[in-house]
Backbone as CSV, one residue per row, in Angstrom:
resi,resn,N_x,N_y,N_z,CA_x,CA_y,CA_z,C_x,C_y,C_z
1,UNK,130.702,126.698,90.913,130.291,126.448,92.266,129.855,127.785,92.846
2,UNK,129.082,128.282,93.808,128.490,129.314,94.006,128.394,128.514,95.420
3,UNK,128.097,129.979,96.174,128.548,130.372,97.708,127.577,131.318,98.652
4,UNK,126.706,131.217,99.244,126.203,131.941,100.073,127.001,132.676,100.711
5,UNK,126.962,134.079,101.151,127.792,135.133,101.405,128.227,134.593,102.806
6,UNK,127.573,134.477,103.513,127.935,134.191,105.367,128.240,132.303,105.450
7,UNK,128.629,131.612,104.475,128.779,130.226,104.802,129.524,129.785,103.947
8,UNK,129.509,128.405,104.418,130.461,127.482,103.542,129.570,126.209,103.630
9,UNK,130.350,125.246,102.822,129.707,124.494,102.443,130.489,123.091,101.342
10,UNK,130.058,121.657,101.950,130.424,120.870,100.815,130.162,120.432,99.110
11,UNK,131.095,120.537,98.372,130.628,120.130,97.338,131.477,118.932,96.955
12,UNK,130.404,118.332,95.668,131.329,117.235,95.373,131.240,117.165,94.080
13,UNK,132.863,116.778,93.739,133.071,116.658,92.185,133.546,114.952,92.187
14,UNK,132.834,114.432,91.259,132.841,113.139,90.580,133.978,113.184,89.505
15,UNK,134.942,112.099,90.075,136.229,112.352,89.456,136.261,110.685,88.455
16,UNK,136.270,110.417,87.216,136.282,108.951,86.459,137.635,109.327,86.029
17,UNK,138.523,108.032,85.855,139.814,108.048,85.092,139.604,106.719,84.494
18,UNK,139.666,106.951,83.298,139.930,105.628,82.420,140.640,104.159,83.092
19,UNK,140.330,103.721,82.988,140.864,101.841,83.545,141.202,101.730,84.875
20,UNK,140.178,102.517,85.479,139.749,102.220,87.321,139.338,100.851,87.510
21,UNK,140.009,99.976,88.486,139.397,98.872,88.300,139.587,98.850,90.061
22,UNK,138.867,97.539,90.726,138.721,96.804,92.104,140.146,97.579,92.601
23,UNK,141.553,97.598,92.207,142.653,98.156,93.071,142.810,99.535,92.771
24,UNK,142.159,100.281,92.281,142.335,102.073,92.237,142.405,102.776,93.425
25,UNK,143.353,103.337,93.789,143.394,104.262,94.975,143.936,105.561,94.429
26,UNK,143.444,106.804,94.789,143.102,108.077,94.657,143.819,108.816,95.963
27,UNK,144.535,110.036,94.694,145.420,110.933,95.910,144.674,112.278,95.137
28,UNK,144.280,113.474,95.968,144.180,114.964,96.207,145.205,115.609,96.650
29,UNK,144.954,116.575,95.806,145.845,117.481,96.560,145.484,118.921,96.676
30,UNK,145.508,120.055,97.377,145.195,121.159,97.237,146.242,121.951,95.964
31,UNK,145.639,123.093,95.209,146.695,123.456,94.459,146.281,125.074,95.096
32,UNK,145.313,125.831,95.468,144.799,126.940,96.244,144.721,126.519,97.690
33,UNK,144.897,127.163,98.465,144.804,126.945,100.019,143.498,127.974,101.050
34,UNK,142.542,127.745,99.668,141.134,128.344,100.596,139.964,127.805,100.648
35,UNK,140.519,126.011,101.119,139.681,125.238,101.215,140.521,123.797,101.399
36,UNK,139.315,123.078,101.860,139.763,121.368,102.273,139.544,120.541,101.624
37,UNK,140.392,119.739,100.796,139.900,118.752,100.051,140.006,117.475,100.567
38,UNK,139.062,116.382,100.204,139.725,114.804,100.267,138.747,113.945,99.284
39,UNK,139.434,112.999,99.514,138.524,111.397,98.727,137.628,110.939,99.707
40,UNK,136.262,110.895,98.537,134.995,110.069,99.180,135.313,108.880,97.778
41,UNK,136.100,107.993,98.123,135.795,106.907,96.872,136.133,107.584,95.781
42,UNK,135.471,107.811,94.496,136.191,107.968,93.459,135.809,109.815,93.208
43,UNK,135.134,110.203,94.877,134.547,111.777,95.103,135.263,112.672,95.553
44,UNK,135.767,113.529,94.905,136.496,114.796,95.948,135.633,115.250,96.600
45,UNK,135.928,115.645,98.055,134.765,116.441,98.758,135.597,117.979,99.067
46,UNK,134.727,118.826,98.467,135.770,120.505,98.558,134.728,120.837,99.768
47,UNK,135.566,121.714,100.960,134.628,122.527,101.748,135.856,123.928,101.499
48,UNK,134.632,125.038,101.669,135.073,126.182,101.028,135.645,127.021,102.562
49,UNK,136.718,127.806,102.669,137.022,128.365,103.494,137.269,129.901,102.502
50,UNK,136.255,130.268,102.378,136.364,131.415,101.243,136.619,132.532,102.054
51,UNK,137.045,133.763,101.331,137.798,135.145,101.665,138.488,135.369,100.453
52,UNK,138.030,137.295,100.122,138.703,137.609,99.253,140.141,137.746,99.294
53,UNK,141.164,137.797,98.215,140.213,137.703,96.752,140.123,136.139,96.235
54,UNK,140.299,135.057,97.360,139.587,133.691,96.364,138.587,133.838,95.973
55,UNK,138.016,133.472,94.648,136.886,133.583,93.693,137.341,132.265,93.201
56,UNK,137.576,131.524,93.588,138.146,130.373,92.795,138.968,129.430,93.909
57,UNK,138.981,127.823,93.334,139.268,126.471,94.253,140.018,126.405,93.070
58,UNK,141.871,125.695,93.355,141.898,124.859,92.311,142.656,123.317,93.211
59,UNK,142.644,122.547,92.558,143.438,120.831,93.440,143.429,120.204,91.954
60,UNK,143.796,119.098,92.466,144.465,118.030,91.467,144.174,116.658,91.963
61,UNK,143.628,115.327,91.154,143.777,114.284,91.697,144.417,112.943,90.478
62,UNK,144.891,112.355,90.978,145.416,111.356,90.430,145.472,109.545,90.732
63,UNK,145.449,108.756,90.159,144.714,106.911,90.612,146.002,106.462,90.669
64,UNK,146.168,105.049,91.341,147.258,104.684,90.732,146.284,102.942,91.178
65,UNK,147.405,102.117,90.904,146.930,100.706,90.475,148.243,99.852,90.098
66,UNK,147.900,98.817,90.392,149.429,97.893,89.888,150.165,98.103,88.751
67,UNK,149.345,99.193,88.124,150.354,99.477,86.594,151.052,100.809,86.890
68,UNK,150.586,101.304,88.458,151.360,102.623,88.157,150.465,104.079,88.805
69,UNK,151.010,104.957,88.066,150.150,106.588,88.665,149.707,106.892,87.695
70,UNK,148.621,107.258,87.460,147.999,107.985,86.468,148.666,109.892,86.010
71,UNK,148.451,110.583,85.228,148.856,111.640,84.983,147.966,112.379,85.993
72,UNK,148.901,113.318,86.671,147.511,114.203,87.761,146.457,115.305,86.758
73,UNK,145.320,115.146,86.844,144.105,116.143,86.402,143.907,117.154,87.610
74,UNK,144.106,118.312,86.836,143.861,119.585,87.196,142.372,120.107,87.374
75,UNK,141.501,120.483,88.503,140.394,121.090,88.673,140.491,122.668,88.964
76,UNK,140.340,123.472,87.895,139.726,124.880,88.568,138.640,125.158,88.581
77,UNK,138.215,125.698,89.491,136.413,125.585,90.003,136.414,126.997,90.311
78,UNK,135.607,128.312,89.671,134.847,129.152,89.846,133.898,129.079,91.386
79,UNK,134.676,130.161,91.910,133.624,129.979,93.182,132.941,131.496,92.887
80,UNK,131.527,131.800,93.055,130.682,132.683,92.808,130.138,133.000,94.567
81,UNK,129.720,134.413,94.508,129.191,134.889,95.787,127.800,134.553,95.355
82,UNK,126.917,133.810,94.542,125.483,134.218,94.237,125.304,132.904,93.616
83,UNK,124.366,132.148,94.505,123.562,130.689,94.156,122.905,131.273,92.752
84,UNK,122.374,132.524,92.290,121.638,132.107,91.481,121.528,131.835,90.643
85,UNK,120.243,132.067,89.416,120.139,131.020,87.880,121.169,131.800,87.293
86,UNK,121.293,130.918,85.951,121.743,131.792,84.446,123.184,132.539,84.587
87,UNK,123.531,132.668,83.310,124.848,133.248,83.211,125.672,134.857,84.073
88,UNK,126.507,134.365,84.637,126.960,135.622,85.951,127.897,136.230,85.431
89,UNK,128.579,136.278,84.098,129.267,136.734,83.935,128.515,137.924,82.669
90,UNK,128.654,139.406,82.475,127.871,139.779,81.764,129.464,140.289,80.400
91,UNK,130.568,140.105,80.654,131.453,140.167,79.519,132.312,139.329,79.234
92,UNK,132.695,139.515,77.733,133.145,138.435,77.072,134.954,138.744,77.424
93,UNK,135.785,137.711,77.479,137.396,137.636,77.552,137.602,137.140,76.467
94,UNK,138.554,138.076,75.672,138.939,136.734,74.331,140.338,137.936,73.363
95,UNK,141.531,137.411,73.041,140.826,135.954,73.027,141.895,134.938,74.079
96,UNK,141.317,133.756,74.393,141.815,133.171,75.562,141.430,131.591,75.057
97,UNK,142.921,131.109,74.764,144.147,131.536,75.400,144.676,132.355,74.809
98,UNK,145.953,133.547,75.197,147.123,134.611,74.643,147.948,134.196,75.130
99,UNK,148.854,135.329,74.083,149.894,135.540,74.563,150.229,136.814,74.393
100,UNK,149.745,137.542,73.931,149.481,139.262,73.908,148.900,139.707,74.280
101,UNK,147.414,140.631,74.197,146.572,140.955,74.591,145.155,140.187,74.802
102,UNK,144.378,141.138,76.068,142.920,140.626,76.213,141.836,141.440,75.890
103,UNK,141.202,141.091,75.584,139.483,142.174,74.955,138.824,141.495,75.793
104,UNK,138.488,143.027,76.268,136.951,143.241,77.228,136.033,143.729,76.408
105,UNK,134.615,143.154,76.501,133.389,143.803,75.963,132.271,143.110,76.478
106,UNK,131.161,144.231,76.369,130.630,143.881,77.162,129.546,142.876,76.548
107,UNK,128.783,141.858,77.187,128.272,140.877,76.298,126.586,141.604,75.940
108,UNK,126.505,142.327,76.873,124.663,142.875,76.385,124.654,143.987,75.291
109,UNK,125.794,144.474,75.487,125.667,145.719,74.558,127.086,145.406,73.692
110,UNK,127.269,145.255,72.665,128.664,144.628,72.201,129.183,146.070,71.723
111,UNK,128.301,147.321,71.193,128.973,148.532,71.403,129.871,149.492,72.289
112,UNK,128.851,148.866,73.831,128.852,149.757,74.968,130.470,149.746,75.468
113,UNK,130.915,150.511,75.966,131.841,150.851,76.297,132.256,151.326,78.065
114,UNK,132.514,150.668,78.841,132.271,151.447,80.650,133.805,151.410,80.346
115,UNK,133.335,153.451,80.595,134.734,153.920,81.346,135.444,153.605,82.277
116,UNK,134.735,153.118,83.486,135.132,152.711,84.642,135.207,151.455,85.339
117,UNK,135.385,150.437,83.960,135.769,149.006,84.266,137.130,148.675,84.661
118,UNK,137.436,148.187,86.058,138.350,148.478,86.644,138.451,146.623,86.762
119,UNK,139.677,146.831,86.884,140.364,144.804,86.771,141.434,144.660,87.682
120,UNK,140.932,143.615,88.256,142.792,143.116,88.468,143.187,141.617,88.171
121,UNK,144.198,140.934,88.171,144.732,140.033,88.111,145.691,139.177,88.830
122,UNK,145.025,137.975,89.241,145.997,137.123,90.232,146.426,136.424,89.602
123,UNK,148.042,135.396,89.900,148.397,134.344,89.786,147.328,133.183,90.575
124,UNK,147.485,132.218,90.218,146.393,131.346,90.679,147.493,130.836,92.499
125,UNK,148.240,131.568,92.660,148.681,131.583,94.128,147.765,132.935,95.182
126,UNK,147.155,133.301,94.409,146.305,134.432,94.979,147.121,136.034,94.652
127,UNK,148.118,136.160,93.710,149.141,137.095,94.327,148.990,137.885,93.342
128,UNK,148.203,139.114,93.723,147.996,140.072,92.663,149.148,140.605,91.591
129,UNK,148.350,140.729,90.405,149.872,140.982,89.795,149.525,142.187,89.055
130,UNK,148.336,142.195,88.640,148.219,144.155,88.232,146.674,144.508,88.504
131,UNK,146.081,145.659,88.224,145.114,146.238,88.824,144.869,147.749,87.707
132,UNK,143.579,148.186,87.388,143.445,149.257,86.619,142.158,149.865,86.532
133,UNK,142.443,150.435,85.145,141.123,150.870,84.985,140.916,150.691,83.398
134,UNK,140.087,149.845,82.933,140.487,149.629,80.987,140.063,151.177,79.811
135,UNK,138.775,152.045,81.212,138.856,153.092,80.028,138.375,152.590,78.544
136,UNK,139.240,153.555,77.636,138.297,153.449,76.092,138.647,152.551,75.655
137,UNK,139.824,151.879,75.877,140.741,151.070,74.772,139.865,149.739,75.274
138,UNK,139.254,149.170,76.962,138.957,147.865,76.858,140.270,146.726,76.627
139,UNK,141.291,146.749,76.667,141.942,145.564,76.207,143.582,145.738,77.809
140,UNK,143.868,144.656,77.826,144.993,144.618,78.620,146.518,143.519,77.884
141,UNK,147.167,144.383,78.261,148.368,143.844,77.558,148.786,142.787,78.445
142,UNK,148.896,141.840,78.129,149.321,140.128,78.701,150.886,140.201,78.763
143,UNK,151.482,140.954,77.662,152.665,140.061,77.224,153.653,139.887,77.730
144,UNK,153.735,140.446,78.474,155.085,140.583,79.465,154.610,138.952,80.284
145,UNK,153.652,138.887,80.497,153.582,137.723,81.789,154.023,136.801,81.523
146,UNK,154.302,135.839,82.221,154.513,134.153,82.262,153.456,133.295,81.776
147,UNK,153.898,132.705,81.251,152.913,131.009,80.626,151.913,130.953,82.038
148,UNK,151.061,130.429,82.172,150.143,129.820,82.862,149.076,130.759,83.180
149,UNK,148.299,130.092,84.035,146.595,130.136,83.984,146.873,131.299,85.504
150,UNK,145.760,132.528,85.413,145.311,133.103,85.886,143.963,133.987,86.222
151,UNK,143.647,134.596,87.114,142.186,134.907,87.210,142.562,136.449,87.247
152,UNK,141.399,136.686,86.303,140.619,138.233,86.191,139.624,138.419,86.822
153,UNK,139.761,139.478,87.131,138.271,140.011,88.012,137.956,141.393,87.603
154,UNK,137.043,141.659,87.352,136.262,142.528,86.622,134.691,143.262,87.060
155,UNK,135.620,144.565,87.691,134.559,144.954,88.631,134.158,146.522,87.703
156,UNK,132.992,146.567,87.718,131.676,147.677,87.300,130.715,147.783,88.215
157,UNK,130.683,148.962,88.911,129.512,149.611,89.763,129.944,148.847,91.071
158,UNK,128.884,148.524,91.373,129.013,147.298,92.846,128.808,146.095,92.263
159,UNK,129.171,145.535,91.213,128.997,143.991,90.825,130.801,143.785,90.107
160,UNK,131.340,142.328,90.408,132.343,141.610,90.181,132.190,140.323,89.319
161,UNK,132.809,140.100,88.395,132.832,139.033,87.796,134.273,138.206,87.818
162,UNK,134.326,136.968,87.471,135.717,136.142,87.735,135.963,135.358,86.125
163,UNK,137.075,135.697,85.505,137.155,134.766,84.576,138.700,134.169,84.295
164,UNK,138.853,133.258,84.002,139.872,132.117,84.255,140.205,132.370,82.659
165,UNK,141.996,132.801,82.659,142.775,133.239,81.081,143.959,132.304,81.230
166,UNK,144.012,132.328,80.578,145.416,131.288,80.290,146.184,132.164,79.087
167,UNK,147.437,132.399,80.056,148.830,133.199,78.475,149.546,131.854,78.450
168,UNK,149.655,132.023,76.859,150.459,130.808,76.531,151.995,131.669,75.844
């Protein structure tokens, strides 16, 4: 999803769950709190209340029906400062998922090396949990952390990138 710098804006994700029938009713929920979600019918409608460092929406929705609740599905959605074309991310994360370490490199030059690729890392509650500089080595040690999904951000020069890791 991508974001004009001075606005916000609706989007909609088309949500199908297997054996929706005439009695399906649909619950949302926020799982990030930098934005509004609800049900259009079987549509989440996200409006973005963006501010750093969200780079990212995540919620959850789930059906239920005379047989019951469905298992809740998890949405994390990439929010980008830049409508435009083609791939925004210019390096590769991997490998992902860990549970040890991460490799940075860069995807145009698979030699190149930036001294001054500087990172940090949120819990997907927004709550920074480390911050650096990767230098020669390129790689960050995971292992200490907890199981679950978090965002990297990966800043060179005046440009930022966002990528979604999961330590297992």
């Amino acid at each position: 999803m991508c974001r004009d710098e001075n606005s916000t804006s609706n989007n909609f994700f088309p949500v199908l769950i297997s054996g929706e029938d005439a009695n399906t009713t649909w619950q949302v929920e926020r799982i990030t709190t930098n934005h509004y979600v609800s049900m259009q019918g079987n549509q989440v409608v996200v409006s973005l209340l963006y501010s750093s460092p969200y780079n990212y929406i995540a919620f959850r929705v789930r059906a239920s029906n005379s047989c019951g609740y469905s298992d809740w599905l998890e949405y994390y959605v990439q929010v980008t400062e830049s409508c435009g074309s083609g791939d925004l991310n210019n390096y590769m994360v991997y490998p992902n998922p860990t549970s040890d370490v991460l490799n940075i490199k860069s995807k145009k030059d698979k030699d190149k090396i930036d001294k001054y690729l500087f990172y940090e890392i949120y819990s997907f509650g927004a709550k920074l949990m480390e911050k650096g500089i990767l230098g020669d080595n390129q790689v960050i040690d995971v292992s200490n952390y907890k199981k679950g999904r978090y965002i990297l951000k990966i800043k060179v020069n005046d440009k930022t990138e966002t990528h979604h890791i999961i330590i297992e």
